[in-house]
C-alpha positions in Angstrom: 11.2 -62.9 37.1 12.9 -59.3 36.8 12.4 -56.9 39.1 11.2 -53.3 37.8 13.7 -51.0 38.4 13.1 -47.4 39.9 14.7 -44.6 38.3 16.9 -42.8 40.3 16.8 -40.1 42.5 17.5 -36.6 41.2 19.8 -35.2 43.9 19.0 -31.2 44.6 22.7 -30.8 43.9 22.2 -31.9 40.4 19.4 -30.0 39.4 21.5 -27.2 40.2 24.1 -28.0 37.8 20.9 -28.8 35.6 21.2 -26.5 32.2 18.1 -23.8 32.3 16.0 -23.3 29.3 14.6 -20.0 28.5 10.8 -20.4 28.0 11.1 -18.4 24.1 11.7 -20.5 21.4 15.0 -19.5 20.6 16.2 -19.8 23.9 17.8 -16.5 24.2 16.0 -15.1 27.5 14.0 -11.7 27.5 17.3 -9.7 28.0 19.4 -11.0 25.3 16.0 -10.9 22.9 15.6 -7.1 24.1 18.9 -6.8 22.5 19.0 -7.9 19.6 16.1 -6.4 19.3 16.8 -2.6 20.3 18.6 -1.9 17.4 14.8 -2.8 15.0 13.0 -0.8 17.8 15.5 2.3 17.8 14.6 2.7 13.9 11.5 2.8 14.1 11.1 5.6 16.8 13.5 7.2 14.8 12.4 7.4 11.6 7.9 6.4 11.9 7.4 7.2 16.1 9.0 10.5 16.4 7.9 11.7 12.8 4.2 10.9 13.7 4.6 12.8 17.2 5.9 15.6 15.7 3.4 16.1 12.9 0.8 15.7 15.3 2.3 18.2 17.3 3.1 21.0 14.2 -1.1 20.4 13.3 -1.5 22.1 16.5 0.5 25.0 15.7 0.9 27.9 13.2 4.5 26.7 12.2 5.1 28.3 8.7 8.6 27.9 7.1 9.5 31.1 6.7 8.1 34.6 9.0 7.7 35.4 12.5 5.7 31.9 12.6 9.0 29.9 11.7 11.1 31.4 14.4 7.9 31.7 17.2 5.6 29.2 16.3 2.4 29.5 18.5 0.2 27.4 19.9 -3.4 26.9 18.1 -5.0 24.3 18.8 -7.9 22.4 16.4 -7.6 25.6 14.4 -5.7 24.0 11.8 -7.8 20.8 11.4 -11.5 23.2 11.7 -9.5 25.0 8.8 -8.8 22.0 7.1 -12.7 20.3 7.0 -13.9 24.1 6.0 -11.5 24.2 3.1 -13.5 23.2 -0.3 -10.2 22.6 -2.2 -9.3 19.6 0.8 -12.8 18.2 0.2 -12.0 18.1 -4.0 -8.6 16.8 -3.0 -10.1 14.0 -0.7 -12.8 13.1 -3.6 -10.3 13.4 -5.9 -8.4 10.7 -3.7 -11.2 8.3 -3.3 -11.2 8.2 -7.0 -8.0 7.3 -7.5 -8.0 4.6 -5.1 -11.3 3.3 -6.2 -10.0 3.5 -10.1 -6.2 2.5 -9.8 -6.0 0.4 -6.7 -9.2 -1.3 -6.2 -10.3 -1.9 -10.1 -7.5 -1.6 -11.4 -3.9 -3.0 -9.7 -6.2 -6.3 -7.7 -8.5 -6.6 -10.9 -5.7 -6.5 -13.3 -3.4 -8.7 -11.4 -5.6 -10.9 -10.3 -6.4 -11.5 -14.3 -2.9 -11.6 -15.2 -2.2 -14.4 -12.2 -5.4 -16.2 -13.1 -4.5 -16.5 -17.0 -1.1 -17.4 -16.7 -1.8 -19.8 -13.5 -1.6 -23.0 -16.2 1.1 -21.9 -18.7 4.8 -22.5 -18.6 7.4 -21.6 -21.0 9.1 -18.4 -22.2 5.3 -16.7 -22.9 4.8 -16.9 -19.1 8.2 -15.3 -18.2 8.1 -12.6 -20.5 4.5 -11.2 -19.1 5.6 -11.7 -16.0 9.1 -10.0 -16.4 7.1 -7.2 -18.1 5.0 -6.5 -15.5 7.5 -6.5 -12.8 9.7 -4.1 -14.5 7.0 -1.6 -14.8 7.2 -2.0 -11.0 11.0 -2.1 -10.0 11.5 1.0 -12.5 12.0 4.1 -10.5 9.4 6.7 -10.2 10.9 9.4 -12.0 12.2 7.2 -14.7 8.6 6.0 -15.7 6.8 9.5 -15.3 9.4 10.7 -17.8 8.6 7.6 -19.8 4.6 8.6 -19.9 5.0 12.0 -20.1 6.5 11.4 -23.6 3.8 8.7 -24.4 1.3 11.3 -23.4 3.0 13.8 -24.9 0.4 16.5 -26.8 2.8 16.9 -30.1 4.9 14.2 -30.2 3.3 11.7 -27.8 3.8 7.9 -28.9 -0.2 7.6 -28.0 -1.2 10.2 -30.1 0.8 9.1 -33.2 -0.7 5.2 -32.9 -4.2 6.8 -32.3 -3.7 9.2 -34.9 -4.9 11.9 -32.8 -2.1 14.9 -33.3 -2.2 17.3 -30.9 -4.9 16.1 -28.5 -3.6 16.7 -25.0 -4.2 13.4 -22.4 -2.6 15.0 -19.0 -4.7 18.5 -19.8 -8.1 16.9 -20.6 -7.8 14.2 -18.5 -5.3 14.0 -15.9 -7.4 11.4 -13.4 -7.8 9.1 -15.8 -3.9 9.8 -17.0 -2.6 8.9 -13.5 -5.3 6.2 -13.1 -3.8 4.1 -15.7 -0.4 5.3 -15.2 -0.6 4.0 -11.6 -2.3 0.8 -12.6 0.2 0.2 -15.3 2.9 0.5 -12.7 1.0 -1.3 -9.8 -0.1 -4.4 -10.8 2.9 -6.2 -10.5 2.1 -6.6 -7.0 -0.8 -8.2 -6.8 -0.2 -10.2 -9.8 2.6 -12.1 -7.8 0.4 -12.4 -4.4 -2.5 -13.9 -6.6 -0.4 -15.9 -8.7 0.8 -17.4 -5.1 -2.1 -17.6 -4.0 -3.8 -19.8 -7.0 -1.0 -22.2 -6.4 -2.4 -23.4 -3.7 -6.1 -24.0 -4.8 -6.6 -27.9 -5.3 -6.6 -28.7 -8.6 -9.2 -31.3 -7.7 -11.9 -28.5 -6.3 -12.1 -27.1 -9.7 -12.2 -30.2 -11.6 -15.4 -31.7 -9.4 -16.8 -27.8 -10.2 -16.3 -28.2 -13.8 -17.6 -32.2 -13.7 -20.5 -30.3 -12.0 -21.5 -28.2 -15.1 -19.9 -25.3 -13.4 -19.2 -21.9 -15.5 -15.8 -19.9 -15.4 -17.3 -17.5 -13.0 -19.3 -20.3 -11.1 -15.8 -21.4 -10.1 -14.7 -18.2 -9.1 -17.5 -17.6 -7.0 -17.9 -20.9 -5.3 -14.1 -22.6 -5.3 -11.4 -19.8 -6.1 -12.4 -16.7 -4.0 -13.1 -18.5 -0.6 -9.8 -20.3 -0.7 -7.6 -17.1 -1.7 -10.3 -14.6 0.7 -7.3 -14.0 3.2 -4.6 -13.2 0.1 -7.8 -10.8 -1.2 -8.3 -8.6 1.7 -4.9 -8.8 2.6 -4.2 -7.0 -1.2 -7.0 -4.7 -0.9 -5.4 -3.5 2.5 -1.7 -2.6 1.5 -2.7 -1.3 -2.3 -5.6 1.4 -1.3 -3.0 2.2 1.7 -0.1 2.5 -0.7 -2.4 4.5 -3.7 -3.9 6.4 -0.8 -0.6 7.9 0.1 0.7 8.1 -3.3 3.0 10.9 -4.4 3.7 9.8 -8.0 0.6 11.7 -9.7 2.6 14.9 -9.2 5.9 13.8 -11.2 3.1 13.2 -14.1 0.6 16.5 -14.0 1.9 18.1 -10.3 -1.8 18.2 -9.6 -3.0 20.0 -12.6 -4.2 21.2 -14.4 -6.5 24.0 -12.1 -6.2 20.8 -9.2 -7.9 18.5 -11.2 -5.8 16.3 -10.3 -4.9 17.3 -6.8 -4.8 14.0 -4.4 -4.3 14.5 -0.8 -0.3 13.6 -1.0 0.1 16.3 -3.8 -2.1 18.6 -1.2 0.1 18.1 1.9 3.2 18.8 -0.7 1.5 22.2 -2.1 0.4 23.7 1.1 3.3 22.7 3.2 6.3 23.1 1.5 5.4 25.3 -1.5 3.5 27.4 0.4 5.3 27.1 3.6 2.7 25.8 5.9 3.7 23.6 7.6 1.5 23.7 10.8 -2.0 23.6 8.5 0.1 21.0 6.2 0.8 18.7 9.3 -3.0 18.8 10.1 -3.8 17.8 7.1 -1.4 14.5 7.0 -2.6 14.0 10.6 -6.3 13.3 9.1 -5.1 11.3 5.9 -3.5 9.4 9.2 -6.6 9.1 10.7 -8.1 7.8 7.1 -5.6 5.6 7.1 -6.2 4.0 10.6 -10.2 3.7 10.0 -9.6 1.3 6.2 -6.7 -0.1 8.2 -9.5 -1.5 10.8 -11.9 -2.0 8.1 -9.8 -4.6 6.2 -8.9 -6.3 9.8 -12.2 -6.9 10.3 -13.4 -8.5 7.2 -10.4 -10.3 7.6 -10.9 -11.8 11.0 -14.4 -12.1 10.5 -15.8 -15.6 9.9 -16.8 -16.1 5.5 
């Protein structure tokens, strides 16, 4: 009968020669991670931590661009931001904000997108690449390129719109600029979500929806019950980075510049107005500082649906 064999000894002077593994994944160590990391890190307190400290600190100051104020800017405390929340024109701009968001981002870049993914989630061929290529190159096209693009198809006297419509002369961005940069921004949005949705449908089991429609289930039955809580992460997720992105949006002013009489003044064409083309900056910065503060609260908002259980 064999005899079981021990294994042998590990002598102390080989587990010095023994290789050492660094407990990250990649095995680089905390130093040589720190790095190649520092280069990533030194951006971004270059160009988003120091911007956002100083900001913060020019809303607590009288900083103008031009003046005594430019070259001595003093120290003022919360008198910027009490300006700010006493100033009716912010309050329009912010309402004029929420309905942008509510009507370009939220209606219509995830409603719109999620319509175009959803109708195109079966087809193949050339009619599915054109849409999609369509779509996409209304996003990829830059900003100034497409206002110029809508400012002639709005155009009051020779508009493209008005001569299909047969409506000479009637004037969209004058009579109604919100719902002229709604659709422009949808229009140029939904690329976006159309992609994430489209992604997300993919990975639905076909065989959910066929037990649902075995089941006598209706088109929105299905929705309700099989599509949405499978793609509820790839919803909120969309919600969260398009009413950020609208929120912030400067692309209204290459379209009406916030007119006409600030009907179409959004908070990023407010900041612009009252910090650089009226010079200041101090009561500008506070401003940005609570579209910051906006920003932050949806930000948590959206987390925690996120995280929370369905």
């Amino acid at each position: 009968m064999a005899q079981a064999t021990s294994p042998p000894e590990t002598r102390p002077e080989d587990e010095a020669q023994a290789p050492r593994y660094s407990s990250d994944a990649a095995g680089l160590g905390k130093a040589r991670a720190g790095v190649f990391a520092a280069p990533a890190l030194l951006l971004i307190a270059v160009f988003l931590v120091f911007p956002a400290l100083w900001v913060l600190y020019l809303g607590l100051t009288n900083y103008r661009l031009t003046g005594t104020a430019a070259a001595e800017p003093q120290f003022v405390g919360l008198d910027n931001l009490l300006d700010a929340v006493s100033n009716p024109t912010f309050w329009s701009s912010t309402w004029l904000t929420v309905q942008f968001v509510l009507g370009s981002a939220i209606i219509g870049q995830v409603g719109l997108g999620f319509a175009i993914a959803w109708l195109l989630r079966d087809r193949r061929g050339p009619i599915k690449r054109v849409v999609e290529g369509l779509v996409i190159l209304a996003w990829i096209l830059p900003s100034a390129i497409v206002s110029f693009l809508w400012v002639a198809l709005l155009d009051r006297d020779g508009g493209t719109l008005n001569a299909l419509l047969g409506l000479p002369g009637f004037a969209w961005l004058l009579d109604h600029p919100m719902l002229s940069i709604i659709v422009f921004n949808t229009w140029r949005g939904t690329a976006f979500s159309m992609m994430l949705y489209g992604a997300a449908l993919g990975n639905v089991p076909p065989s959910h929806l066929e037990s649902a429609r075995l089941a006598g289930a209706s088109g929105w039955q299905q929705l309700r019950d099989v599509v949405f809580p499978h793609i509820r992460g790839h919803i909120l997720t969309n919600l969260l980075l398009i009413s950020l992105w609208t929120f912030n949006d400067f692309s209204p002013f290459l379209l009406t510049a916030g007119g006409p009489d600030g009907k179409s003044e959004v908070l990023a064409v407010h900041v612009y107005k009252v910090a650089l083309q009226s010079g200041e900056l101090g009561y500008g910065a506070a401003v940005s500082t609570i579209i910051l503060l906006i920003n932050l609260v949806v930000a948590v908002f959206y987390l925690r649906l996120l995280r929370s259980k369905k």
